[in-house]
C-alpha positions in Angstrom: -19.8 -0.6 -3.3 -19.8 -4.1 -4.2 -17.1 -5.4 -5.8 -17.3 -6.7 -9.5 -15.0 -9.2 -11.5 -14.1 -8.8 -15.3 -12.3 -11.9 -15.3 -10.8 -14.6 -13.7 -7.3 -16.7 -13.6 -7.6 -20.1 -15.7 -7.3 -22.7 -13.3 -4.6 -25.0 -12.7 -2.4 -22.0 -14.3 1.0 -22.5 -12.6 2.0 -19.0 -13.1 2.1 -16.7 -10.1 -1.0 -15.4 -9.3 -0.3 -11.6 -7.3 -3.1 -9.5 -6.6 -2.6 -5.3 -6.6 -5.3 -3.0 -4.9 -5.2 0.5 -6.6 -3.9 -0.9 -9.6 -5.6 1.4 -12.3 -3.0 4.5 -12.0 0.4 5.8 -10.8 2.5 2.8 -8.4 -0.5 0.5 -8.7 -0.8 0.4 -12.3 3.5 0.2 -12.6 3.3 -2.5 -10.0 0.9 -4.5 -12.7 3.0 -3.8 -15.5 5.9 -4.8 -14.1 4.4 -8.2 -12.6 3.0 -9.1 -15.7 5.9 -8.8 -18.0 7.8 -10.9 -15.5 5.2 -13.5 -16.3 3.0 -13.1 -13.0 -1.2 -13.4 -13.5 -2.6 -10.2 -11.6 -5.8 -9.1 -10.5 -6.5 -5.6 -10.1 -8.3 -4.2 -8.0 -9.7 -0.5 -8.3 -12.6 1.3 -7.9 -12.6 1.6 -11.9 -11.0 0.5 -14.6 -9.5 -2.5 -12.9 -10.7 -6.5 -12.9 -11.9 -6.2 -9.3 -14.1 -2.8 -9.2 -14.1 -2.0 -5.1 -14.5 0.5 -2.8 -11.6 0.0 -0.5 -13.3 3.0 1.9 -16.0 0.6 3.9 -15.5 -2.4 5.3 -17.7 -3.9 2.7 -16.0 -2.9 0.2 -12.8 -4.9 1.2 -14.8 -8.0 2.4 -16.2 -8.2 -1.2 -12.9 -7.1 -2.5 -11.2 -10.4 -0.6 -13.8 -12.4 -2.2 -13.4 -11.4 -5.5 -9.4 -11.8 -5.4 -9.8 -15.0 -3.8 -12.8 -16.3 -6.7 -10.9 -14.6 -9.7 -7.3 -16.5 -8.6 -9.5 -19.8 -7.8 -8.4 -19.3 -3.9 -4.7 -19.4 -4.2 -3.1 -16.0 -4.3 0.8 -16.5 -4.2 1.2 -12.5 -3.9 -0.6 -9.1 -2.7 0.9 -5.6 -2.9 -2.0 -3.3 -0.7 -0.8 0.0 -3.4 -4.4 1.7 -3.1 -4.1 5.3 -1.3 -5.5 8.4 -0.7 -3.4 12.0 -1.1 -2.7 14.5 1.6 -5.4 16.9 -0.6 -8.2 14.6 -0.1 -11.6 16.0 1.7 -12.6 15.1 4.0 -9.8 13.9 5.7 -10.9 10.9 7.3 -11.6 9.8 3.9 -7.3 9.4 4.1 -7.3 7.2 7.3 -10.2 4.8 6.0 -8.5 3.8 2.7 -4.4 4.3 3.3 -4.7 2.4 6.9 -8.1 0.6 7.4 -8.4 -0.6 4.0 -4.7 -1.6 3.3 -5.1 -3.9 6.5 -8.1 -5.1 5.8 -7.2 -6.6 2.7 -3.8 -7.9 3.7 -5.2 -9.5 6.2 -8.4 -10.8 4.5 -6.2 -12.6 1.9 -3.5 -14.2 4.1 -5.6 -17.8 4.3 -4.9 -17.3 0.5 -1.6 -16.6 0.5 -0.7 -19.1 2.8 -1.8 -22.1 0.1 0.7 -19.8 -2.5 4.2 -21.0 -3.8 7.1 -18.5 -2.2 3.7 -16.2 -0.9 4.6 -12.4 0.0 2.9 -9.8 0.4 4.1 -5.5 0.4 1.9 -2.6 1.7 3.1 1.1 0.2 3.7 3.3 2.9 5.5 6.7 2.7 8.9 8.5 3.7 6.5 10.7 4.8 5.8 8.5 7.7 9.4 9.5 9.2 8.4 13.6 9.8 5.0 13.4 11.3 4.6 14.2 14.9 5.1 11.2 16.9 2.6 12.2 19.7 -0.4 12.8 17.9 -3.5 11.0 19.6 -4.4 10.0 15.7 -1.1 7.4 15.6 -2.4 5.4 19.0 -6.3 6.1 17.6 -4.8 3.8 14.5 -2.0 1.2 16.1 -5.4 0.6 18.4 -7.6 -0.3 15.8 -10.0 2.8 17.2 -11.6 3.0 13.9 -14.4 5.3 15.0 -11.8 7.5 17.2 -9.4 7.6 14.4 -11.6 8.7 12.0 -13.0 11.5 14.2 -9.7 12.7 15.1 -8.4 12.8 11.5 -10.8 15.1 10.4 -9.7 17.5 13.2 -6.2 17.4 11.4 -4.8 18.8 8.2 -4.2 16.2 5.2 -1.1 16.0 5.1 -0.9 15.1 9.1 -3.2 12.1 8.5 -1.2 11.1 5.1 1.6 10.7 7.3 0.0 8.7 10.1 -1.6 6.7 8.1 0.9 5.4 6.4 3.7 5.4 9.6 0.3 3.4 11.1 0.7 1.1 8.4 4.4 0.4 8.5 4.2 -0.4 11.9 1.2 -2.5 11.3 3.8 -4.9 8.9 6.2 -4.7 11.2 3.8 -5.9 14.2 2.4 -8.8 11.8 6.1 -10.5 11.4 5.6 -13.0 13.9 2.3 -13.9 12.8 2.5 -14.2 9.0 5.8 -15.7 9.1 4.6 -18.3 11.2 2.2 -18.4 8.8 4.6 -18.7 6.1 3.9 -15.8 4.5 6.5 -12.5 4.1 5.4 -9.4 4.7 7.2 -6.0 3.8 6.6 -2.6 3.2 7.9 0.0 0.7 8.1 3.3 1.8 8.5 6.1 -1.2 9.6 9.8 -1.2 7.8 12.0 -4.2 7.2 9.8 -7.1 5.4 11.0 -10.3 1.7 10.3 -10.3 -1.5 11.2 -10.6 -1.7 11.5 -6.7 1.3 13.8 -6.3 0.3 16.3 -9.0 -2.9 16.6 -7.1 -0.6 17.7 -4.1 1.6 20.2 -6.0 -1.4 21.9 -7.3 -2.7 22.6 -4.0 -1.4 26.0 -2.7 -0.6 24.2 0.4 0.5 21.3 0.1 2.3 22.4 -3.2 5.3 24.2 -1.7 5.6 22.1 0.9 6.2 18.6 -1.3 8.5 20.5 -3.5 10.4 21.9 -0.2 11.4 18.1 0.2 15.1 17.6 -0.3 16.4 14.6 -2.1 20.1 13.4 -2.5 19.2 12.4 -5.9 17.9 15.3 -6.9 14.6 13.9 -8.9 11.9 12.4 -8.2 10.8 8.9 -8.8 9.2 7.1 -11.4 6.7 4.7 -10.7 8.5 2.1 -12.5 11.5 2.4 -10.3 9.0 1.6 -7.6 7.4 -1.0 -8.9 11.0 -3.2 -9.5 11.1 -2.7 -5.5 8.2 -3.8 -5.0 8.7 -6.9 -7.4 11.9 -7.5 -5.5 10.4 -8.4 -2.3 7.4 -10.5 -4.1 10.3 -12.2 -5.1 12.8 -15.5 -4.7 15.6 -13.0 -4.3 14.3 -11.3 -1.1 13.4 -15.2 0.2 14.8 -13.9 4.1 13.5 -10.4 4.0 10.7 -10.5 6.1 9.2 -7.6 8.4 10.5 -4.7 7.0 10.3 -1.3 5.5 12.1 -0.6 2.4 12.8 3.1 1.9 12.9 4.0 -1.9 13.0 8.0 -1.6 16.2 9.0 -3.6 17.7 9.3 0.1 15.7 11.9 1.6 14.9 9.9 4.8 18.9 9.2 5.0 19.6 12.9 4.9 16.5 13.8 7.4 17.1 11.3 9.9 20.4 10.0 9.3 20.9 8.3 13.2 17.1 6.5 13.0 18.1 3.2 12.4 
């Protein structure tokens, strides 16, 4: 799919300029609202509904994504928050790996030269509690930190959706983490934020499958609730932020304290 822009960012507009991928619903669109009404310019980017229409599946559709960002914002992008995803119930499977791991990357990386001419630039990739309870063996987590595309892709669709939702996003924490030296150097922070159940479009897909449903409301959490995607967006804002000026490299667990409780010694 090739990408298509609605609008762009007035030139010589001193605001910050931040772009969101999967901005049209749940986190994403949260993320957008709470960016704009702290005064930031963002440009969207879905595969509908969104400033930047995409397909962030194909590596063509995050090439033309990158252009499009980088046009709209007139080539300086002081922010990026890679929010697009893909649920444990999605068919086929692989589907999961190309957009939550391949497409993430892709995009972060495609608009670091932007970032770097950006005032205070950051980025944040979404990742997942999740990525703390997959198995840490599986041939699908060294298929992805490898950049096997091809094998990854044929391995995930050997696995269940939920196993490739959790590698994909453990992938892509470790991915930020691995990037620290290089984008700092770069001068640009990179985090990630890594949610428990949080009430969206994409987890009521979950809970409706007979699966998967039991199993995400098995999940304890300290807090007892689950999250609303404005109280992950005002994380993810944080770390865009002046306020999080040292934090740089790492992953941000906003779960209501369920990785705490499931892992308490993993730090």
């Amino acid at each position: 799919m090739t990408a298509t822009v609605s609008a762009s960012v007035p030139e010589g507009d001193e605001d910050r300029v931040v772009a969101v991928t999967g901005a049209a619903s749940g986190i994403g669109a949260a993320v957008v609202a709470e960016l704009e009404a702290g005064g930031a310019r963002v440009v969207g980017v879905d595969v509908h509904d969104a400033q930047v229409v995409a397909d962030l599946s194909t590596p063509e559709g995050c090439a033309e994504a990158v252009r499009a960002v980088t046009e709209a914002a007139h080539g300086r992008v002081d922010g990026a928050v890679a929010c697009a995803g893909l649920g444990p119930h999605v068919r086929p499977t692989a589907g999961i790996a190309r957009v939550n791991y391949f497409g993430a990357l892709r995009v972060l990386d495609g608009l670091l030269p932007a970032l770097r001419g950006g005032t205070g630039p950051a980025a944040v990739a979404i990742s997942s509690n999740s990525a703390g309870i997959t198995p840490p063996d599986e041939p699908l987590l060294a298929a992805l930190a490898a950049e096997d595309e091809a094998g990854a892709l044929a391995r995930a669709e050997a696995l269940d959706g939920a196993t490739v939702y959790g590698m994909s996003k453990l992938a892509l924490a470790r991915a930020v983490r691995r990037r620290a030296q290089a984008w700092g150097a770069a001068g640009v922070r990179l985090n990630a934020v890594a949610p428990g159940p949080v009430d969206t479009p994409l987890l009521d897909a979950s809970r409706a499958d007979p699966t998967l449903g039991p199993l995400v409301d098995a999940l304890p959490i300290p807090l007892a609730r689950r999250a609303r995607p404005q109280e992950i967006a005002s994380v993810v804002a944080f770390l865009l932020g002046a306020r999080s000026s040292y934090v740089h490299g790492s992953v941000l667990f906003a779960d209501g304290g369920s990785d705490a409780l499931l892992r308490p010694d993993e730090v």
